[in-house]
C-alpha positions, 0 to 999 in steps of 0.5 A: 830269280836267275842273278846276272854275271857277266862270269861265273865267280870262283864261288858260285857251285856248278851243277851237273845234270847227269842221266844214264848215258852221260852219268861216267863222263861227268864222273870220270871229270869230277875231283877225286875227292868228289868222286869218291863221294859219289861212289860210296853214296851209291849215286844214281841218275835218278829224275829229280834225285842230287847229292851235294859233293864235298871238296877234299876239305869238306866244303861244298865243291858241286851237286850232281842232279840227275834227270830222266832219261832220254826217250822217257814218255815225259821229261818236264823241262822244270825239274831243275826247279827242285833244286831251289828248295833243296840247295843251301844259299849261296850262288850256282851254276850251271856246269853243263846242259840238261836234255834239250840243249839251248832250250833246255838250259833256258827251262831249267833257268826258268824252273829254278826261278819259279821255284824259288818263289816265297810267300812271306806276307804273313809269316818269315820264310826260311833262308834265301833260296839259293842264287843261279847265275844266268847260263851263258846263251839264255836269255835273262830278260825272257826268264825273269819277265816270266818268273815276275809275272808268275811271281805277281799272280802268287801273291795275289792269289796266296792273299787272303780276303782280308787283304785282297777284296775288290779294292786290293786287287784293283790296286794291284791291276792299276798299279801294273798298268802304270808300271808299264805305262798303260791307259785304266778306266774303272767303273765301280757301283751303280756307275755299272748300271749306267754304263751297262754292265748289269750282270757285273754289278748284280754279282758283287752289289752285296759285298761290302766293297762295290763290284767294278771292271777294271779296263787296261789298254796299253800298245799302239792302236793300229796293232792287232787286238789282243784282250784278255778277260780274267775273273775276279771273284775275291770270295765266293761265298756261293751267294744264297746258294751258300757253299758248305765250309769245306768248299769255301777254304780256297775260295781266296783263289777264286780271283785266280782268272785275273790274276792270270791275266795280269801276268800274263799281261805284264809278260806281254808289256815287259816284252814290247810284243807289237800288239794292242793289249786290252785287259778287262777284270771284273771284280767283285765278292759274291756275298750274301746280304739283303740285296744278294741276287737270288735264284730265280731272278732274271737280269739283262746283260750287256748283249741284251740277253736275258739270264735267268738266276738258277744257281748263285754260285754260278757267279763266275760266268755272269760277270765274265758274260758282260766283260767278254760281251765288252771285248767282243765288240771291238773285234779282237784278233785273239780274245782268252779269258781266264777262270777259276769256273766249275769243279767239273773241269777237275773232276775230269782233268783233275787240278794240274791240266787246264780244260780249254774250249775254243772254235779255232782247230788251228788254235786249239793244236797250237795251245796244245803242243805248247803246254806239253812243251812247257809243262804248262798243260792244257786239254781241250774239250768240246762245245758240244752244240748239242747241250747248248739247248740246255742252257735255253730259259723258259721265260728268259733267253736263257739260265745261268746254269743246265737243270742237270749235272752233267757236263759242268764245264762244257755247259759253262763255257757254252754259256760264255759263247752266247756272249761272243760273236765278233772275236776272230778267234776265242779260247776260254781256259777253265784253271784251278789256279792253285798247286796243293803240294809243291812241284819243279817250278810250281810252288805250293799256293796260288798259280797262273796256270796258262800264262806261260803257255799263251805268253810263248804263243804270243811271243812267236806270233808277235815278236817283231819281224 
């Protein structure tokens, strides 16, 4: 997290970033003895690659850090987020601006924020990450209400299922809510039945811990109505349609979609954006038990839509079903929802691009050009109307899940469309939800993939004029 200071203290070491171009001036003003340094190390502003800098004493005097560049095809605005594994403790700053100017010192705060996140619940981490002091001209607040919200949704997702059921993660969203002083309901057990949310409550009614949705709304009410709908599948087992070991090694991951959500949702409070923010989570563990939902089984929805059972495993998009059913009727301006869904978005895109699907074009090039920005990256895909029919039922109106194998991600959202009518515009994002290996800003575990993106989105709509 950046560390505020009104000055830079005699302390706190300066980080240059150098490219090519810029790579002789900053030399030719560094300490001699530094200098000396960096010649006989043969360093090259290479993207990503630093060396430390000795003083003539031998103490640390600066790191030069080198970035692409410029013209380069790609130049991720958090690659200064490396930094915050390979630094010693201790306070830096930054000494001059990367690529980009004023925008660009914001993104590299944020990339050295995000990157010095630790998970420690379980097992004590290294050293404190190294300490960046705010550049003068970014803002403090905007960094850190991200790097909170990202750091949040971590911790949810990097918990495992012991810890983090349906009854932690309810605690976790309820407790945000008060933080920021928003209004909750939750409707747990066979109170899902009553209020008619039967999908919710046929997914998770096996696990030891009741299926409930969880309902935020903070804002004032005349605002424009943005809402938010995440997946909370604590575990997923895949139902009697049992996953093999292997598949269910992440499944902790499989409540990602709400997690999202809720950092998100803490940016958007954090913020005071002029909006009506709803959050709706349906949380539940798909388990296996006598009362398990079987294959074959049809269920109402909240929409009144029969749903045939073709495949338990299919679970995410039943619950996201009555809760989007739910937010659609209020109408809203914006209506995203959030899930770790089908292992056919990553067969397409592979884990680091998140697969969108929305009936807004203008929408779609706006979520697009903002996560190419900001390195938050997503695609968008068809809804493909022609394989709507696939998902027609023979004696429901219709199944869960297409009798063939393709297209698995573009027929899970199809499915999610039956559900929304009313929403003045729509997008569903198909995340991964997880980093296997670490990258600038982007700590190996658990991810909110699409929080920054929509909260930038957001921002510029909404931000008081």
């Amino acid at each position: 997290m950046p560390k505020r200071r009104n000055a830079p203290p005699p302390s706190a070491t300066p980080i240059w970033f150098v490219t090519a171009q810029t790579w002789p001036g900053v030399r030719a003003a560094l300490p001699a003895a530094a200098a000396a340094f960096a010649s006989a190390c043969a360093f090259e502003p290479a993207a990503g690659k630093h060396l430390l800098l000795p003083s003539a004493e031998g103490a640390l005097c600066g790191i030069l850090f080198g970035l692409e560049a410029e013209g380069a095809r790609f130049t991720d605005p958090l690659l200064a987020g490396r930094l915050a594994s390979l630094l010693p403790e201790g306070d830096y700053r930054f000494a001059n601006a990367p690529l980009g100017g004023a925008p660009g010192l914001e993104a590299a705060a944020l990339g050295f924020a995000l990157s010095a996140y630790r998970f420690g619940r379980y097992k004590k981490t290294r050293a404190a990450p190294p300490r960046l002091l705010t550049p003068a001209g970014v803002d403090a607040k905007r960094v850190a209400r991200q790097a909170r919200g990202l750091a949040l949704a971590r911790d949810l997702v990097n918990t495992p299922a012991n810890d983090m059921g349906p009854s932690a993660l309810e605690k976790a969203a309820l407790a945000l809510a008060r933080a920021h002083g928003a209004k909750t309901k939750v409707i747990r057990g066979g109170a899902l039945l009553k209020q008619n949310l039967p999908l919710i409550h046929a997914v998770g009614r096996a696990a030891s811990q009741a299926p409930r949705l969880v309902d935020i709304v903070w804002g004032k009410p005349g605002a424009p109505k943005v809402t938010l709908v995440g997946k909370g599948v604590c575990f997923d087992t895949g139902g009697l349609d049992i996953k093999p070991s292997s598949a269910m090694l992440l499944m902790k991951k499989d409540m990602a979609g709400a997690a999202a959500a809720l950092a998100l949702a803490h940016m958007i409070m954090d913020a005071m954006l002029p909006v009506r923010l709803r959050v709706l989570l349906p949380i539940v563990e798909n388990s296996i038990a006598g009362n398990a939902f079987r294959p074959g089984d049809i269920y109402p929805s909240r929409k009144g839509l029969t749903v045939e059972i073709g495949n338990t495993d299919a679970e995410g998009r039943l619950v996201l079903a009555d809760a989007l059913a739910l937010a659609d009727e209020e109408a809203p301006e914006l209506l995203f929802d959030f899930a770790t869904l089908t292992g056919a978005a990553r067969v397409a895109l592979g884990p680091e691009i998140a697969p969108f699907y929305t009936m807004d074009d203008g929408l779609a090039l706006e979520l697009a050009k903002t996560g190419m920005a900001l390195n938050d990256p997503v695609w968008r895909l068809p809804l493909w109307d022609p394989y709507d029919a696939w998902l027609d039922g023979k004696i429901s109106a219709l199944n869960n899940v297409a009798s063939g194998p393709f297209a698995g991600s573009i027929v899970a959202a199809l499915f999610l469309r039956r559900f929304v009518e009313k929403a003045k515009a729509w997008a569903h994002f198909d995340i991964y939800g997880w980093n296997a290996a670490a990258r600038p800003g982007k700590p190996e575990g658990g991810d909110a993939q699409t929080a920054r993106l929509l909260y930038d989105v957001l921002e510029r709509r909404f931000k008081r004029r």
